[in-house]
FISE-103745 format. One record per residue: residue in three letters; x, y, z of N, C-alpha, C in turn. Coordinates in steps of 0.02 Angstrom, whole numbers, plus 50000, padded with zeros to 5 digits. Example, Ala and Ser with C-alpha at 12.3 -4.5 7.8 and 13.67 -1.06 7.14 Angstrom:
BEGIN
ALA506604971650390506154977550390506604983550390SER506424988850354506844994750357506455000250394
This chain:
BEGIN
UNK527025486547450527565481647458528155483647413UNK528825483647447529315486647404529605479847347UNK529755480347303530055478647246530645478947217UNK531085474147223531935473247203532045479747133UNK532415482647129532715488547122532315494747124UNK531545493847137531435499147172531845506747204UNK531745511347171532115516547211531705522547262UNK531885521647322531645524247358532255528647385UNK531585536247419531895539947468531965539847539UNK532425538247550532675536647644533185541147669UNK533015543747742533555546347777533485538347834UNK534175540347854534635535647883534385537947972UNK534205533048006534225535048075534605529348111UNK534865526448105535175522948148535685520148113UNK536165515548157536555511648129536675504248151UNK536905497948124536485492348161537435490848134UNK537405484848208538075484548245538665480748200UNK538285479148126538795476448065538995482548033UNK538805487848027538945495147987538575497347959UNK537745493247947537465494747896536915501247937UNK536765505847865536505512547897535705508247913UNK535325512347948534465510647947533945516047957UNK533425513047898532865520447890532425515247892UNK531635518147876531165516847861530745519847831UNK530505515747791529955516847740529565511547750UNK528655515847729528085510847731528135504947798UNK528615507547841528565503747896528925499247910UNK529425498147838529795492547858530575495247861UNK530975492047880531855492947896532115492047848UNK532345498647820532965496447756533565497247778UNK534065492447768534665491547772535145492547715UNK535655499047730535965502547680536675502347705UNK537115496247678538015498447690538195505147667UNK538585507247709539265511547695538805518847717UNK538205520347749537845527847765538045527747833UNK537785534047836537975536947920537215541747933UNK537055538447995536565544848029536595550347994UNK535885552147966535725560147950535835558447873UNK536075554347850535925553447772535405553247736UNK535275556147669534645557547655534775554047560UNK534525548547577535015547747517534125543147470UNK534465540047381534185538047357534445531247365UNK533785526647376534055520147371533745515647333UNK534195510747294533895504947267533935500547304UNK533555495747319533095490747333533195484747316UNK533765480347320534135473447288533935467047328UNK533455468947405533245460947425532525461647462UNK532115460947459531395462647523531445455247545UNK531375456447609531075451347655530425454247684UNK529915447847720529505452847750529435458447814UNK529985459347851529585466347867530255468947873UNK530925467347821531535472747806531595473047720UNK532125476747731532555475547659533035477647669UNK533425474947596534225477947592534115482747542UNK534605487447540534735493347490535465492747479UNK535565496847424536195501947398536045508547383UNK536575511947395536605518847377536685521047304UNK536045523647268535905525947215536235532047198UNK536045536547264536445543647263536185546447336UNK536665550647360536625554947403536355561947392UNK535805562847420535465568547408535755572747473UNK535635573347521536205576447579536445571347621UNK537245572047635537695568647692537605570447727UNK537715566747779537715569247869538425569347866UNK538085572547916538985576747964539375573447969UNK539025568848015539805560248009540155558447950UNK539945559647897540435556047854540985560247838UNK541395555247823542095557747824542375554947770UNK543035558447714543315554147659543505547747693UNK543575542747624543615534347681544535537147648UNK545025534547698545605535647697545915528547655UNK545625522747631545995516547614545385516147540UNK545995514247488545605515747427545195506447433UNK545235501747471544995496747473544365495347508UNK544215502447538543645501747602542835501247542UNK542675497447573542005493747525541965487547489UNK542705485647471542745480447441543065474147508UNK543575477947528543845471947589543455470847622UNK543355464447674542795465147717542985465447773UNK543545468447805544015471247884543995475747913UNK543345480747875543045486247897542295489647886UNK542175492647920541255492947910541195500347925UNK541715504547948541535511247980542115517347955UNK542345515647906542905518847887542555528047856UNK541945525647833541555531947819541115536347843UNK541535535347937541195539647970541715541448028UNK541725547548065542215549148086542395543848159UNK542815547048187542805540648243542445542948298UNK542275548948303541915551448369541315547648354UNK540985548448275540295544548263540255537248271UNK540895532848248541005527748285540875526248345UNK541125530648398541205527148472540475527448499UNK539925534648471539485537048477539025529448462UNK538985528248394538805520248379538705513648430UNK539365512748448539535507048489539215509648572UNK539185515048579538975516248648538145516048649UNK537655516248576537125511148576537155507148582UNK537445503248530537525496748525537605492448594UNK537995496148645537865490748707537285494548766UNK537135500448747536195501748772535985496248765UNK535855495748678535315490948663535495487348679UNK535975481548693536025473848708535935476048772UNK535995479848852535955479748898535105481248912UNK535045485548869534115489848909533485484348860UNK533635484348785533035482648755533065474948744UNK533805471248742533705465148740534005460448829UNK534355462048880534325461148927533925465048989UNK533525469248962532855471249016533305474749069UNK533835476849072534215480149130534255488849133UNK534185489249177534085498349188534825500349225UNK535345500149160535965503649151536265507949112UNK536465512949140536665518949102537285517149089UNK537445519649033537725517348994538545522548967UNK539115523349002539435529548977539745528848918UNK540035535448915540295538148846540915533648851UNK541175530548771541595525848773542325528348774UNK542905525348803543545527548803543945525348756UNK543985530248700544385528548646545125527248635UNK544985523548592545805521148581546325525148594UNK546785525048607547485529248600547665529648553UNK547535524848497547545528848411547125523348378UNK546865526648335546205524248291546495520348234UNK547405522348213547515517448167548295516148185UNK548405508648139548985505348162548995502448243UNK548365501648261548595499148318548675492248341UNK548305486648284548375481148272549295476948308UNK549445472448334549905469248357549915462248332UNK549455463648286549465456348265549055457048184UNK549295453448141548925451648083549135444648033UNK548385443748013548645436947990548435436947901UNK548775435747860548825437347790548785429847754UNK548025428447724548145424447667548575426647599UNK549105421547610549305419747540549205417047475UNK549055423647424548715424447356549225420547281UNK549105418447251549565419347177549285425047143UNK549385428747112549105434047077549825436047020UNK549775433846964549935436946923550725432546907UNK550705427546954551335425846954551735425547007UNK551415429247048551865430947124551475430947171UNK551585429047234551285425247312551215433947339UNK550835437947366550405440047376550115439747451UNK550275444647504549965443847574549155448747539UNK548585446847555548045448347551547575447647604UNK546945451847588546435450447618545675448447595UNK545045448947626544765443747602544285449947554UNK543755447947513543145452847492542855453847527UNK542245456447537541755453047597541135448547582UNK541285443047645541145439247647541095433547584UNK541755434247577542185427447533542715426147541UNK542975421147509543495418447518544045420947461UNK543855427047417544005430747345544625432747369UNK545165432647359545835436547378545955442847369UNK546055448047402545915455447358546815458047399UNK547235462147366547915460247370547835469747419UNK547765469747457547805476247509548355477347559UNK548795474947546549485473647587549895478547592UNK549755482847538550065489247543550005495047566UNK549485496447589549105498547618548475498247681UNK548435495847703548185493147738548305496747835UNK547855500947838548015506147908548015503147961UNK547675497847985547535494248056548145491648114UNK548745491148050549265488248076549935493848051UNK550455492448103551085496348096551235495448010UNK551345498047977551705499747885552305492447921UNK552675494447942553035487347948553105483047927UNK552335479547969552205474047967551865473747884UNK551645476547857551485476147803551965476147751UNK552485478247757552995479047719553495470547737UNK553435469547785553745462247808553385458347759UNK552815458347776552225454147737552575453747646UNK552405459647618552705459247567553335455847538UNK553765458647567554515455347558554675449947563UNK554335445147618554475440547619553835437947572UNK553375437347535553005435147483553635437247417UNK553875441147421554455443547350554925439147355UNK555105437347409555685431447431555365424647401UNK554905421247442554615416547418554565414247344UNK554315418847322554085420147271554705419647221UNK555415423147228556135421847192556285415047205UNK556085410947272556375403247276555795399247267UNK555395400447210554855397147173554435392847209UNK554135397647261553725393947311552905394847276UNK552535391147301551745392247260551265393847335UNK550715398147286550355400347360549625393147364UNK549335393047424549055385947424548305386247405UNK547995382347376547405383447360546975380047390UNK546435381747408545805378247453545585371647407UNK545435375947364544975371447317545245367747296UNK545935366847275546155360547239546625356547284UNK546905359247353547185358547402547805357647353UNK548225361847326548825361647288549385368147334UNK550015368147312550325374247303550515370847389UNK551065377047413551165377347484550835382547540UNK551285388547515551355392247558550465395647583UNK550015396047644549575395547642549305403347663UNK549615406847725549435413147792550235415647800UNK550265421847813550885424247852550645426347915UNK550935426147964550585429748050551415433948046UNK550925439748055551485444048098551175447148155UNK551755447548221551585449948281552115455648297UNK552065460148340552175464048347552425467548428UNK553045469448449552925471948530552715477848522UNK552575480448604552345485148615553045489448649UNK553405486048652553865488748700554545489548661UNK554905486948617555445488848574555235487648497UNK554715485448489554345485948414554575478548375UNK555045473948400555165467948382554505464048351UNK554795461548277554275458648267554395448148245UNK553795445948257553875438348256553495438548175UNK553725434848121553645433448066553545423148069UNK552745421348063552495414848066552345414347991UNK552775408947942552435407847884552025401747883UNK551485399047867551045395647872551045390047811UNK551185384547792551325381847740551165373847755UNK550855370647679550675364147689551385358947692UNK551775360647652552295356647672552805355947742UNK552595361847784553045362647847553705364947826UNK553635367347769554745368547734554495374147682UNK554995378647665554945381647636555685381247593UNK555535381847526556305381247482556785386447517UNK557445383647515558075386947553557955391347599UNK557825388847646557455391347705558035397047717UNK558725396447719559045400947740559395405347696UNK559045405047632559285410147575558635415447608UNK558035412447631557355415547657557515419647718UNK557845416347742557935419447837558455426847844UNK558965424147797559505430347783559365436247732UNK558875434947672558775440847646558105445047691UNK557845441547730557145446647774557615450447826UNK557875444847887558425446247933558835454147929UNK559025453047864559485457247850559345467147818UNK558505462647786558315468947770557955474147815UNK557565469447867557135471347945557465470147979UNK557935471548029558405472448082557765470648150UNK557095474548153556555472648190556305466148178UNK556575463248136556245455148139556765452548160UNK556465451148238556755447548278556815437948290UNK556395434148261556065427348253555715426048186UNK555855418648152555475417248102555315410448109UNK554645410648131554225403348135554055400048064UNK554135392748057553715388747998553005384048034UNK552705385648018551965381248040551725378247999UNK551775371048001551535365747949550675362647963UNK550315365147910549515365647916549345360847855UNK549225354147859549035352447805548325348947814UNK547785352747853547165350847851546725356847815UNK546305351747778546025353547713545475361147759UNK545275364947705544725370347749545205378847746UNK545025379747783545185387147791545465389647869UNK545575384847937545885385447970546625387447958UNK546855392547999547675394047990548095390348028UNK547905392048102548675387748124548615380848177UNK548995378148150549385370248198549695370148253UNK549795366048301550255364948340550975364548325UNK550945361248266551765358948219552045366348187UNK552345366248226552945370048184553735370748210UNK554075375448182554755375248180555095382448199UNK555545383248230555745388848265556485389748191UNK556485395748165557085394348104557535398848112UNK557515405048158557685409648169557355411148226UNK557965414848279557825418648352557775412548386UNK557175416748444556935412348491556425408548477UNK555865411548452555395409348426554875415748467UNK554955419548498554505422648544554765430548540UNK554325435448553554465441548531554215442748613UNK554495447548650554625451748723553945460148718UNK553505455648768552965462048777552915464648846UNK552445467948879552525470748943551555473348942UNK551095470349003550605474348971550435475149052UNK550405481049079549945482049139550635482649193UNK551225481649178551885478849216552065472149217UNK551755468149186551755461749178552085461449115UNK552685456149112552965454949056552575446149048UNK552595446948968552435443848923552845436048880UNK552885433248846553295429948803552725428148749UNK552805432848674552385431348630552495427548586UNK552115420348576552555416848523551905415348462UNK552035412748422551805414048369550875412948377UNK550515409348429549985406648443549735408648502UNK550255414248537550025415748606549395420048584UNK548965417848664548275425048660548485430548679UNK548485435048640548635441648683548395446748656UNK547875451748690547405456548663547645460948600UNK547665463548548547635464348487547815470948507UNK547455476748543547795482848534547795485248612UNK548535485548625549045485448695548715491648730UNK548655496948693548395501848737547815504148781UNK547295500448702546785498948758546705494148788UNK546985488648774546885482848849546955487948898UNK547675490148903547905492348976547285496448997UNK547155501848964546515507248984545725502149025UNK545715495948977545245492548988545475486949054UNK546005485749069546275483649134546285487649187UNK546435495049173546705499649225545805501649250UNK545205502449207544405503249235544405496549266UNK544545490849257544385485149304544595486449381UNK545255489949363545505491149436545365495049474UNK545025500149450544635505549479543985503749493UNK543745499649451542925500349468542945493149538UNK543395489049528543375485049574543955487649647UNK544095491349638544585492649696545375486649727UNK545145486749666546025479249678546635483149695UNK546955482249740547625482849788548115479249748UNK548625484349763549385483249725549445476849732UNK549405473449800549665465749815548975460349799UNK548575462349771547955457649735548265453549661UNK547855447349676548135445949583547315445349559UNK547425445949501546655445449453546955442449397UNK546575437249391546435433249329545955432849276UNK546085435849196545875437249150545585430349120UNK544775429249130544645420549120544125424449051
């Protein structure tokens, strides 16, 4: 029976569909974040249940092939990524188990299963991100979360999933805020204002919609706010206020305020134009929708003059 810090020797054979690597020993499933297939590593032993456990990586005795330097000095600590330490071919390789198994071993179906069609780019392709607002040090702070907490960890600067842009919007306007002595909002004591920033993004002239999220619905001199962003991002096209003053960790309301533009940023997906406003649904990365629209249309044989509805 294994024993909490226990160190054991495991190679890695699988990977289970949160990121975590998986071996076995004495028969049972150890579960190891941040490995990749073919790892041969030392592990300590931090939880037994009866017939798994959890591990950490003690040391790597040989890497597998898949791993790759992690490119974001935050990967392990944020919790917005699970696969950053393996290449992306080993990624897609991953996920094209991952729906084996839910199709053959847990829905009993005898389907083959193809090789997956990868993104049109593996980073920045995000069109959308939504940024809790931190105090840290004195100053409001677009952040993200630890994993699995509610811990603020300040990655805004970096941060690959989404256009530099938008991350840089993010910032500036927290530097703005932050000069017209705005406070960031707190869960726990339900104090302060300013709560989430949403930024969205086109696909088609790069216009972006800037949603600040705040318990009061107002933000101090709203238009000392509107003209120094405006002026510095020429691509920020709209600036929404969304007034959220229910207690919890939900972001956005019905209530809000159009302060700048239209309120809606101009997309195009499939030939179909769009109107994105700060709450619209609209698939997260444009290229592969389309790819993932354009196999619907092939595998179903839909005609130019057909309509199909995305339910």
């Amino acid at each position: 029976m294994l024993k909490k810090n226990e160190i054991i020797r495991l190679t890695v054979t699988g990977i289970s569909n949160d990121g975590n690597g998986v071996g076995r020993y004495g028969g049972q499933a150890i579960f190891v974040p941040f490995t990749a297939v073919g790892d041969i590593l030392d592990v300590r032993i931090v939880k037994v249940m009866r017939s798994f456990a959890y591990g950490i990586i003690e040391s790597i005795i040989e890497p597998s092939s898949d791993r790759t330097e992690t490119d974001c000095p935050y990967f392990g600590k944020c919790g917005g990524c699970c696969f950053r330490h393996i290449t992306y071919e080993a990624e897609l390789r991953a996920k094209q188990l991952f729906v084996e198994d839910a199709l053959q071993r847990i829905g009993g179906l005898n389907v083959s299963v193809d090789a997956i069609v990868p993104s049109p780019e593996a980073d920045g392709y995000r069109n959308k991100v939504q940024f809790p607002v931190a105090g840290i040090d004195g100053m409001l702070v677009p952040c993200f979360y630890y994993q699995r907490s509610h811990r603020s960890i300040d990655i805004s600067d970096s941060c690959l999933l989404q256009p530099s842009v938008m991350n840089r919007i993010a910032v500036a306007a927290c530097e703005v805020l932050t000069e017209l002595g705005e406070s960031a909002y707190d869960e726990k004591t339900q104090t302060g204002n300013i709560r989430h920033l949403l930024l969205r993004r086109s696909s088609v002239d790069g216009s972006i919609l800037l949603c600040v999220i705040c318990f009061d619905g107002k933000v101090r001199n709203e238009s000392v706010f509107v003209e120094k962003l405006k002026s510095a991002y020429p691509d920020l096209k709209t600036i929404v206020i969304n007034r959220n003053k229910k207690p919890g960790n939900g972001i956005l309301t019905g209530d809000h305020r159009v302060v700048y533009g239209s309120g809606h940023i101009d997309d195009v997906l499939c030939g179909v134009p769009a109107e994105i406003t700060y709450d619209t649904f609209f698939q997260i990365n444009h290229d592969s929708t389309e790819n993932l629209y354009n196999c619907v249309r092939e595998f179903c044989g839909i005609g130019d003059h057909q309509t199909v509805i995305d339910l």
